[in-house]
MMTF fields as JSON, N, C-alpha, C and O atoms, coordinates in Angstrom:
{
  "mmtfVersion": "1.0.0",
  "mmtfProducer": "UNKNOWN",
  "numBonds": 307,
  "numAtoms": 308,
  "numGroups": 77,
  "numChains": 1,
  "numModels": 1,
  "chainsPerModel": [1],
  "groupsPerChain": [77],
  "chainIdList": ["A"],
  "bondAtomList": [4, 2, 8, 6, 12, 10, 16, 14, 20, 18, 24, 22, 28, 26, 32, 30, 36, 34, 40, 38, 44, 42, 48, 46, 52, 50, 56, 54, 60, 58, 64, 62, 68, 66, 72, 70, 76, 74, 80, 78, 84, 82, 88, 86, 92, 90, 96, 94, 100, 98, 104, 102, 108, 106, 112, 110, 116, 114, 120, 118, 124, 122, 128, 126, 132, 130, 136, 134, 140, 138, 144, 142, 148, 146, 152, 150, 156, 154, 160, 158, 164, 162, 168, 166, 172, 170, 176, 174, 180, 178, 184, 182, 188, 186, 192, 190, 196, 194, 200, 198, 204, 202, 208, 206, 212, 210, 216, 214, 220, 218, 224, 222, 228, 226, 232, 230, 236, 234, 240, 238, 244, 242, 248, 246, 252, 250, 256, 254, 260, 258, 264, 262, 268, 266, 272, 270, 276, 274, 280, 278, 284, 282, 288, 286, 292, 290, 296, 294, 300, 298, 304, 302],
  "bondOrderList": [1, 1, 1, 1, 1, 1, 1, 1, 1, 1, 1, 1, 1, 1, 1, 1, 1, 1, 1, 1, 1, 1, 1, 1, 1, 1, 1, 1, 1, 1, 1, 1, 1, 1, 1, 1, 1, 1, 1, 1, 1, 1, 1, 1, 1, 1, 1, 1, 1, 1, 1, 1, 1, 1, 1, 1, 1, 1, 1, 1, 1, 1, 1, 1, 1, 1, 1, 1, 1, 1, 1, 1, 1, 1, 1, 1],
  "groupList": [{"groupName": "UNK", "atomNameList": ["N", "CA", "C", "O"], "elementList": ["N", "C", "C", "O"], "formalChargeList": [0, 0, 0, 0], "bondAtomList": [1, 0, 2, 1, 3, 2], "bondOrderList": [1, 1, 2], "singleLetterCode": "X", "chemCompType": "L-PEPTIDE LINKING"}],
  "groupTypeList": [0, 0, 0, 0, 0, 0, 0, 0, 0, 0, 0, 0, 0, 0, 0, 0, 0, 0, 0, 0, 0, 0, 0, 0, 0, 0, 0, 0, 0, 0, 0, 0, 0, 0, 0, 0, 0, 0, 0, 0, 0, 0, 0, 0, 0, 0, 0, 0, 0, 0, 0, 0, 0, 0, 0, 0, 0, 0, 0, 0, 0, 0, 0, 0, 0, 0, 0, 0, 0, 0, 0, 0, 0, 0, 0, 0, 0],
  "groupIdList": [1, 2, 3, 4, 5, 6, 7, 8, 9, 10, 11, 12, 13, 14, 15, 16, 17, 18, 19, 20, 21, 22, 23, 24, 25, 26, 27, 28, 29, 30, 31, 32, 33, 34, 35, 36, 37, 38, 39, 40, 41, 42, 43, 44, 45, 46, 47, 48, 49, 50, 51, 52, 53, 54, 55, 56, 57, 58, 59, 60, 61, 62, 63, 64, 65, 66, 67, 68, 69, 70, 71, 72, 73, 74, 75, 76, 77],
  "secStructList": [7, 2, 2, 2, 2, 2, 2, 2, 2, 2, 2, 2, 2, 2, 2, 2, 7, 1, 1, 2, 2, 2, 2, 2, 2, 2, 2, 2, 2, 2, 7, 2, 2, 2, 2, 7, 7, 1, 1, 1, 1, 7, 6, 6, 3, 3, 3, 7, 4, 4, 4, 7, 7, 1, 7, 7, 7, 6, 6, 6, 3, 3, 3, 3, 3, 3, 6, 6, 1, 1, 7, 3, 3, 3, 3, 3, 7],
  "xCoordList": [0.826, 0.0, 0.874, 0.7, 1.883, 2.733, 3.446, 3.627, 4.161, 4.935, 3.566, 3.304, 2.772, 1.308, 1.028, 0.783, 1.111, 1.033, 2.143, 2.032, 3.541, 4.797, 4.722, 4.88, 4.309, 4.569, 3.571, 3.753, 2.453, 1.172, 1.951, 1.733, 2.548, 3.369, 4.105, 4.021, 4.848, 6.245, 5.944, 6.695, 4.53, 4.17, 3.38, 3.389, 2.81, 2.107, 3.351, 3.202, 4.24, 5.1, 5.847, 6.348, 5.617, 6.562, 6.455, 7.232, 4.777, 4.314, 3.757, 3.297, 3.844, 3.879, 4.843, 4.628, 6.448, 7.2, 7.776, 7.705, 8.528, 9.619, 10.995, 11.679, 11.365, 12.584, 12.363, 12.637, 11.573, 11.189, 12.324, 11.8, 13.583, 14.301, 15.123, 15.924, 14.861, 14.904, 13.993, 14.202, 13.268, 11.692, 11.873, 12.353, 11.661, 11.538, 12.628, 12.365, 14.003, 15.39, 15.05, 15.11, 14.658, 14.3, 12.936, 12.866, 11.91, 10.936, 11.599, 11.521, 12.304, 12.439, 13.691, 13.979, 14.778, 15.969, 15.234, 15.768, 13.652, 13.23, 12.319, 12.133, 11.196, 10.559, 11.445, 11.227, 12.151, 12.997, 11.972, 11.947, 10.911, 9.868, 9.009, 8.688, 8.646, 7.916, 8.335, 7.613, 9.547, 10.618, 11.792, 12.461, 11.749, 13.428, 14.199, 13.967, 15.634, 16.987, 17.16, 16.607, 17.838, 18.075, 19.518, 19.924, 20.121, 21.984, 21.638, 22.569, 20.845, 20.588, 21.305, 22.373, 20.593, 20.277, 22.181, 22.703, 22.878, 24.095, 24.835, 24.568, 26.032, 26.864, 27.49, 28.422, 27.821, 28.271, 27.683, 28.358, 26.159, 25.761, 25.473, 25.789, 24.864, 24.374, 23.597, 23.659, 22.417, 21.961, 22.7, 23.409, 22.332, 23.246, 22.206, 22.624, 21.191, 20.576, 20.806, 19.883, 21.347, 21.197, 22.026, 21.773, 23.408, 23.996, 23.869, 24.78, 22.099, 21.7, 22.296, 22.312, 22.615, 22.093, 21.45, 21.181, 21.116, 20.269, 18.98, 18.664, 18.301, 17.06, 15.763, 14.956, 15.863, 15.151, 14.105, 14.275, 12.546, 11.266, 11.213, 11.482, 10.759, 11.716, 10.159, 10.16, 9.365, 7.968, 7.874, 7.086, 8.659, 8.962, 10.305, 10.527, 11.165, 12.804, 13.77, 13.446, 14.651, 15.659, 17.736, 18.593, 17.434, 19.128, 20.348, 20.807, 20.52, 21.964, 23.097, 23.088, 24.299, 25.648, 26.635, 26.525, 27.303, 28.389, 29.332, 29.921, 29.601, 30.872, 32.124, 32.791, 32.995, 34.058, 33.865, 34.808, 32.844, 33.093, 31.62, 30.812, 31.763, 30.77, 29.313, 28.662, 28.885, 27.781, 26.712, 26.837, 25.855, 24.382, 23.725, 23.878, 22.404, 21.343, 19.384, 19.085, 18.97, 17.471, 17.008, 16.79, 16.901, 16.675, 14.662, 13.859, 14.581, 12.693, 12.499, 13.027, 11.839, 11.427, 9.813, 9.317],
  "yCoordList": [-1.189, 0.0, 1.258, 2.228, 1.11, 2.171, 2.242, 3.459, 1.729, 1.466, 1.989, 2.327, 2.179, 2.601, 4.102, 4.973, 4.276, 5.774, 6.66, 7.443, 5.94, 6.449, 6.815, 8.032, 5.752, 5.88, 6.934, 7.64, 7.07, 8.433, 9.579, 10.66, 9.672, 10.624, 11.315, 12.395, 10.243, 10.496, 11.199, 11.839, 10.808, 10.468, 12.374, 12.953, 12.542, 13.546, 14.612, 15.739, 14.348, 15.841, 15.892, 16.845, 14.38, 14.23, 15.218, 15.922, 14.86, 15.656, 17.035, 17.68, 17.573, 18.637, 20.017, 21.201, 19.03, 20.238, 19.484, 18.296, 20.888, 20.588, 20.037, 19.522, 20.077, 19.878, 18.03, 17.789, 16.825, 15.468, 15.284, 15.465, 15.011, 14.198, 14.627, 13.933, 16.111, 16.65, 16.82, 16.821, 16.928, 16.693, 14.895, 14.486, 14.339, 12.751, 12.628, 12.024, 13.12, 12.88, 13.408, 12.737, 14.708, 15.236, 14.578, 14.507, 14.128, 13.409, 12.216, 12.214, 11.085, 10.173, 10.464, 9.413, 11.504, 11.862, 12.541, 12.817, 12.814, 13.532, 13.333, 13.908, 11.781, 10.901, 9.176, 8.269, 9.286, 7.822, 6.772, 5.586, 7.547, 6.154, 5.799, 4.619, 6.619, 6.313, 5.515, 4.652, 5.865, 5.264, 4.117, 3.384, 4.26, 3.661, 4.37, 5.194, 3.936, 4.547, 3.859, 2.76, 4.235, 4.085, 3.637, 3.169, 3.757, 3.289, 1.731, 0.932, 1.552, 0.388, -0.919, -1.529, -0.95, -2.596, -3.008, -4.023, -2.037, -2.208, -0.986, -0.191, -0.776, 0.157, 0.118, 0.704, -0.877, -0.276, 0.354, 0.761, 0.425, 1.545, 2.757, 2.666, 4.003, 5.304, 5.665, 5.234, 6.918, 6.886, 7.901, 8.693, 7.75, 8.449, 10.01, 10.776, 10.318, 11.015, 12.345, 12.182, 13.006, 13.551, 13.467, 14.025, 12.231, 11.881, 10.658, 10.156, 10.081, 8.822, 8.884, 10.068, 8.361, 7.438, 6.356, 6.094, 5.504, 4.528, 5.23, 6.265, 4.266, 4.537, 3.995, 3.122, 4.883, 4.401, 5.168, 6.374, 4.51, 4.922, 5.355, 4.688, 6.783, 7.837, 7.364, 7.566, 6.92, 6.712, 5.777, 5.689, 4.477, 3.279, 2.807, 1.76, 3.619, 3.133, 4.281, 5.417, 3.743, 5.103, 4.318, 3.454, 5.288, 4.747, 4.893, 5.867, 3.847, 3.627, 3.744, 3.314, 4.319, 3.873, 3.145, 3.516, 2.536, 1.624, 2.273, 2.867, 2.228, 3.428, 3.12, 4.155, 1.842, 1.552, 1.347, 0.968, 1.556, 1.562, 2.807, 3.478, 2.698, 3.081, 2.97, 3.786, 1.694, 0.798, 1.555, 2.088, 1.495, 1.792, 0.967, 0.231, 1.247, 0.119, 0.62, 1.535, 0.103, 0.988, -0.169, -1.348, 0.388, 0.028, 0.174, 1.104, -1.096, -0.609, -0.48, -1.277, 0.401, 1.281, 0.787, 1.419],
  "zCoordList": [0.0, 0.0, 0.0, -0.737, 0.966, 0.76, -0.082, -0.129, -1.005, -2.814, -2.879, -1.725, -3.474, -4.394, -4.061, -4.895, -2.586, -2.281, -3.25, -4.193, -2.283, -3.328, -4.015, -4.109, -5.414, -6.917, -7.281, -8.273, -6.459, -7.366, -6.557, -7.105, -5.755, -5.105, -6.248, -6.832, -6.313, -7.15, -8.661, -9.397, -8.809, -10.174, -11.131, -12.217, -9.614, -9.455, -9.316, -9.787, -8.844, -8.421, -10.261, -10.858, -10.735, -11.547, -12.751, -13.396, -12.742, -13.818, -13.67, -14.613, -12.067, -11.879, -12.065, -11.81, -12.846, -12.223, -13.551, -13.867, -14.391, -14.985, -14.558, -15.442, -13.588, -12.726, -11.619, -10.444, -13.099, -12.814, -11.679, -10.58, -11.579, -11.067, -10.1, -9.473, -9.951, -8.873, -8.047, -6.834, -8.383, -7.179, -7.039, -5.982, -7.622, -7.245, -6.354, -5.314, -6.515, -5.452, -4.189, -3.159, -4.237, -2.897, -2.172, -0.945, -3.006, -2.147, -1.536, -0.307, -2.126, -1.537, -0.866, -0.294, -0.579, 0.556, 1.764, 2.838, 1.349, 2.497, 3.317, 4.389, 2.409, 3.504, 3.258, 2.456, 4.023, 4.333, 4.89, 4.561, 6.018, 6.232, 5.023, 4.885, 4.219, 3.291, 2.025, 1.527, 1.544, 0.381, 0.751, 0.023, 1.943, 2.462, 1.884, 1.0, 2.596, 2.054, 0.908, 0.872, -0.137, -0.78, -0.945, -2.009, -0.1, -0.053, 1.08, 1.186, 1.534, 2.743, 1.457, 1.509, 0.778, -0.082, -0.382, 0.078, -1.167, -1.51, -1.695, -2.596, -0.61, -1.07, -1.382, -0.831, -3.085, -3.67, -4.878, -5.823, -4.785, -5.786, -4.947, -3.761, -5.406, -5.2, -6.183, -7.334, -5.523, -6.727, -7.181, -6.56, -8.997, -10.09, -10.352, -11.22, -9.758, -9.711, -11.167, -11.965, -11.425, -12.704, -14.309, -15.377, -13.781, -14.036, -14.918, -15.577, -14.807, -15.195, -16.651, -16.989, -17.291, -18.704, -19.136, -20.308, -17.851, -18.406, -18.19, -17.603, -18.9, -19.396, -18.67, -18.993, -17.5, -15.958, -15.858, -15.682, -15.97, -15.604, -14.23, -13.23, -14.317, -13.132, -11.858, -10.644, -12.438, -11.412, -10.986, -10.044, -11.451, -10.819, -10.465, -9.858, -10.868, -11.189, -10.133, -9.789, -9.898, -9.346, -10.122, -9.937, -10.812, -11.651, -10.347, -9.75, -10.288, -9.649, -10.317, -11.47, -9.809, -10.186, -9.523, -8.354, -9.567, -9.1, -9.005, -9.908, -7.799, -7.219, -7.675, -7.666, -8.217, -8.717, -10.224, -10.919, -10.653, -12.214, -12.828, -12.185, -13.747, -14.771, -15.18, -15.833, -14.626, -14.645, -13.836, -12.734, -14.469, -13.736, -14.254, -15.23, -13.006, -13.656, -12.833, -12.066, -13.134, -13.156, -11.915, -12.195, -10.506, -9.778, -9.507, -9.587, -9.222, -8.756, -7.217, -6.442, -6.868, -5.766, -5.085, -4.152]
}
């Protein structure tokens, strides 16, 4: 139930604001009970937050990068 709140959260600011992936970064760095952390699962990714190139559905996905190499990958939330 709470993933479902999230995603119309996320979804709604998404398409509210020109500035998608900065509003989606700051919602989920700024309710942690609602999203979880996002560094908990594995550190050795982060997210890649404006830096993405993969090709990550920003309302279900959050692009990671891999801190010793290059690699990202489209994490689901």
């Amino acid at each position: 139930m709470r993933y479902m709140l999230f995603v119309a959260l996320v979804t709604i600011c998404a398409v509210a604001s020109g500035l998608e992936l900065k509003t989606i970064f700051e919602f989920i760095f700024t309710h942690p009970k609602e999203c979880g952390d996002p560094f908990a699962n594995d550190a050795e990714w982060i997210p890649a937050h404006r830096f993405c190139t993969a090709k990550c559905d920003v309302g279900t996905h959050i692009c990671m990068k891999h801190v010793k190499s290059e690699k990202q990958k489209c994490e689901k939330r």
